[in-house]
C-alpha positions as CSV (number, residue, x, y, z in Angstrom):
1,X,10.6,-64.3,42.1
2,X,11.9,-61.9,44.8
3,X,10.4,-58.6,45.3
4,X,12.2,-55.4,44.6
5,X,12.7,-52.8,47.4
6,X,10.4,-49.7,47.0
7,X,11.7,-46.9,45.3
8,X,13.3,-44.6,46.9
9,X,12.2,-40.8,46.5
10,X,14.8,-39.0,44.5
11,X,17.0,-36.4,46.8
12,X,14.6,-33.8,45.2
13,X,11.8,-35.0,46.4
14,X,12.9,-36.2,49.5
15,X,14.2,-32.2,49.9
16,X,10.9,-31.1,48.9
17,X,12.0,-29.1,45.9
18,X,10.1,-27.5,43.6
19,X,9.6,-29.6,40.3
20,X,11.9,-28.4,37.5
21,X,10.1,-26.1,35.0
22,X,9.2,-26.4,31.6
23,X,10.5,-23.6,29.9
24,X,9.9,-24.2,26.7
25,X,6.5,-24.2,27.2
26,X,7.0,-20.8,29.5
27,X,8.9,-19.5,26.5
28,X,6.1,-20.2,24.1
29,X,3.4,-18.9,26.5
30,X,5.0,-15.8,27.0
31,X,7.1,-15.3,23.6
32,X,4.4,-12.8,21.5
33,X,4.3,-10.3,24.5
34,X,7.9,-10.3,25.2
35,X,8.4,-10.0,21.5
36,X,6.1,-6.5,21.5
37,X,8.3,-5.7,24.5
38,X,11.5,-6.2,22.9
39,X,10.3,-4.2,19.7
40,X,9.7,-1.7,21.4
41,X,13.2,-1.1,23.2
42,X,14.8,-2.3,20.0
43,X,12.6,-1.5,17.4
44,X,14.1,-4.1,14.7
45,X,13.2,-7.9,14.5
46,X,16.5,-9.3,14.3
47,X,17.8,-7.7,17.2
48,X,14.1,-9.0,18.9
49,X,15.7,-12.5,17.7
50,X,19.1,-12.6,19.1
51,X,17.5,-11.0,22.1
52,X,14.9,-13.2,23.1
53,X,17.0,-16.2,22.8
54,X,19.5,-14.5,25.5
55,X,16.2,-14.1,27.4
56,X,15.2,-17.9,26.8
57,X,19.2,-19.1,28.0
58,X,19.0,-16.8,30.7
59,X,15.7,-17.8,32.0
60,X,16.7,-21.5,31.3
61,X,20.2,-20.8,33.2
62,X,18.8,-19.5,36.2
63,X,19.3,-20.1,39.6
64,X,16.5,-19.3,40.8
65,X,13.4,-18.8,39.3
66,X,10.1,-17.7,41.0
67,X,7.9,-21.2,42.4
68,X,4.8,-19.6,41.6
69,X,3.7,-20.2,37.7
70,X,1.8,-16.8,38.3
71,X,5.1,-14.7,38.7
72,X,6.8,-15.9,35.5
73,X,5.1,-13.1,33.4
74,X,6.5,-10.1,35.5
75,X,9.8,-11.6,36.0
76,X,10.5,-13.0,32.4
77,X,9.6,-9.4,31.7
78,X,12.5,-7.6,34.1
79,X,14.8,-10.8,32.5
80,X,13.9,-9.2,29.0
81,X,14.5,-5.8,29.9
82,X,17.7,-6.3,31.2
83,X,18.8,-8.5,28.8
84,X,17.5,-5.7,26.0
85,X,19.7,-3.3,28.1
86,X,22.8,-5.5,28.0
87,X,22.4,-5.8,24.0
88,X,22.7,-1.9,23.4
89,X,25.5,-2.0,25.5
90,X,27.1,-4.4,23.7
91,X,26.5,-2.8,20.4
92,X,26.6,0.9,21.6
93,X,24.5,3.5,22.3
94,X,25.6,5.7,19.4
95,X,23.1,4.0,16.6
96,X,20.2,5.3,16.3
97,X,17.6,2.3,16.2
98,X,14.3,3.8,14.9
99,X,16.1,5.9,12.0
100,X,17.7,2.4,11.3
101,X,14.0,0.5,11.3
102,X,12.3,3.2,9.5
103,X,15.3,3.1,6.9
104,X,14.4,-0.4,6.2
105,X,10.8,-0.5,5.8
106,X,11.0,2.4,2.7
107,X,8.4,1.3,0.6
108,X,9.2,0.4,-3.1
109,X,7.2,1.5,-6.5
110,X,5.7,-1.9,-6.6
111,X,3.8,-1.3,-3.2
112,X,0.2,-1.8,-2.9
113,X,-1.0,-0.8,-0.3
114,X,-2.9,1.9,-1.6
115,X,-3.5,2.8,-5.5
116,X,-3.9,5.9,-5.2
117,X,-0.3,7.9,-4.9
118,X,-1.5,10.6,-2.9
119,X,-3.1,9.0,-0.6
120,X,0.0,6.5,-0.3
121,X,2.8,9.2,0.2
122,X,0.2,10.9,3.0
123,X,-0.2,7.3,4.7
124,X,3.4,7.1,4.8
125,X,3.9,10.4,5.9
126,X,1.4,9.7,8.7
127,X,3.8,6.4,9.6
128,X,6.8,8.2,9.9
129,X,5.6,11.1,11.8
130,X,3.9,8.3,13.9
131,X,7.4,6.6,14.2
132,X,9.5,9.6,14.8
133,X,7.3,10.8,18.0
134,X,7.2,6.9,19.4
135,X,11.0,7.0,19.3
136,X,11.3,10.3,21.4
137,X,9.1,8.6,23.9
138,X,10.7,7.2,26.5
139,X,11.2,3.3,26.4
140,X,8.7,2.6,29.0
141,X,5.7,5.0,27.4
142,X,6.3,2.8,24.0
143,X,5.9,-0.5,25.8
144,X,2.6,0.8,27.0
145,X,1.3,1.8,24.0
146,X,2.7,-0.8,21.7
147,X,1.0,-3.5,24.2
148,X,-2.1,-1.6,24.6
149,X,-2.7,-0.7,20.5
150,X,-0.1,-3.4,18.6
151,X,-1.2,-6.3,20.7
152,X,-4.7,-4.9,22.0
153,X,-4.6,-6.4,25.4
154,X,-6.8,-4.6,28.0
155,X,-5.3,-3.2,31.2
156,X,-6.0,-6.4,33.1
157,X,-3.9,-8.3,31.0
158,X,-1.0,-5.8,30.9
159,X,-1.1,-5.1,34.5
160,X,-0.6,-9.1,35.2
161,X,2.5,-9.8,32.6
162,X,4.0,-6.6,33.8
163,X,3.4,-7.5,37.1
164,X,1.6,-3.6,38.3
165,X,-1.7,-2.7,39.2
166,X,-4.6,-1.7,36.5
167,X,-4.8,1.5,38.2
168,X,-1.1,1.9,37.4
169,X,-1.0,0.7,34.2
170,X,-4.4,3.2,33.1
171,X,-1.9,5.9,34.7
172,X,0.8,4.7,32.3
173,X,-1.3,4.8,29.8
174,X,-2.8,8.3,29.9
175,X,0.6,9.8,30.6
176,X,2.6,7.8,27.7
177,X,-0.7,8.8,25.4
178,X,-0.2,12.6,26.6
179,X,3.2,12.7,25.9
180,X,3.0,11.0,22.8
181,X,0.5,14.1,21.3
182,X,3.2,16.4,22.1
183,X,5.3,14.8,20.2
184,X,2.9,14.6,17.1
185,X,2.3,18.7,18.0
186,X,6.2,19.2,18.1
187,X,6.5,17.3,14.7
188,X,3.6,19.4,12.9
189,X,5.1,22.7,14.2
190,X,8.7,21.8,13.1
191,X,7.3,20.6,9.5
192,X,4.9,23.4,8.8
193,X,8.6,25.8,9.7
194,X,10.6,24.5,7.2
């Protein structure tokens, strides 16, 4: 029997390129936080859908992707901004998304949330009023928020997936919460006018 050559290393290897990535298991890794991201430029699940699987071909499509595992986070979250951008561009600026979301989730007679009916039309009340000021925020003040109270991730963990220091995301934080009590106290006085 005649021995076979050794293997030559593949012109990838030989170049010393990085190994391909595997982004289906990036996708998955990353795909509840960019989700809460989405929502909150969007603010309605199928659009999240449709979305984060232009993120995914994106991501998937690009050129060049960071080497280090570490900077996926922060750049899939500029990939998902931009492609969130490029989505209301493509369907227009004129809708208004929140009005749209809040539209859909009217509750029925046969919810149960609460038995009593008082305390279920104040509850909702509370939710819309909540709703309303998070969509006068600006886009960046309700990713903060959404990621801090929706998903409960401490500053560490958003200041690594977004790719910013603690001390700027506890910044981000106090201003986005600020703003967002004004918008509460703006939404009281306007009520109590009517």
């Amino acid at each position: 029997m005649t021995a076979l050559p050794p293997a030559r290393p593949s012109s990838n290897e030989a170049a010393g390129a990085p190994r391909p990535v595997d982004w289906r298991r990036v996708l998955l890794e990353n795909e509840r936080w960019l989700r809460t991201i989405l929502f909150a430029r969007l603010n309605n699940a199928d659009e999240v859908r449709e979305v984060l699987q232009e993120v995914a071909l994106a991501a998937v499509r690009s050129q060049s992707p960071p080497e280090d595992p570490e900077k996926y986070p922060p750049w899939l979250y500029r990939l998902a901004v931009r492609q969130a951008l490029l989505y209301r561009r493509k369907r227009g600026r004129s809708r208004n998304l929140t009005q749209r979301f809040g539209e859909l989730k009217q509750p029925s007679e046969s919810d149960s949330r609460d038995p009593d009916p008082l305390e279920w039309l104040l509850a909702d009340e509370r939710r819309q009023r909540v709703r309303e000021a998070m969509s006068r925020l600006r886009q960046r003040d309700a990713e903060m928020l959404m990621l801090k109270y929706v998903e409960n991730w401490s500053y560490r963990q958003i200041a690594a997936q977004l790719g910013v220091s603690e001390s700027a995301v506890e910044a981000r934080l106090h201003r986005a919460r600020g703003r967002l009590r004004e918008e509460l106290a703006t939404l009281e006085i306007t009520e109590t006018n009517l």
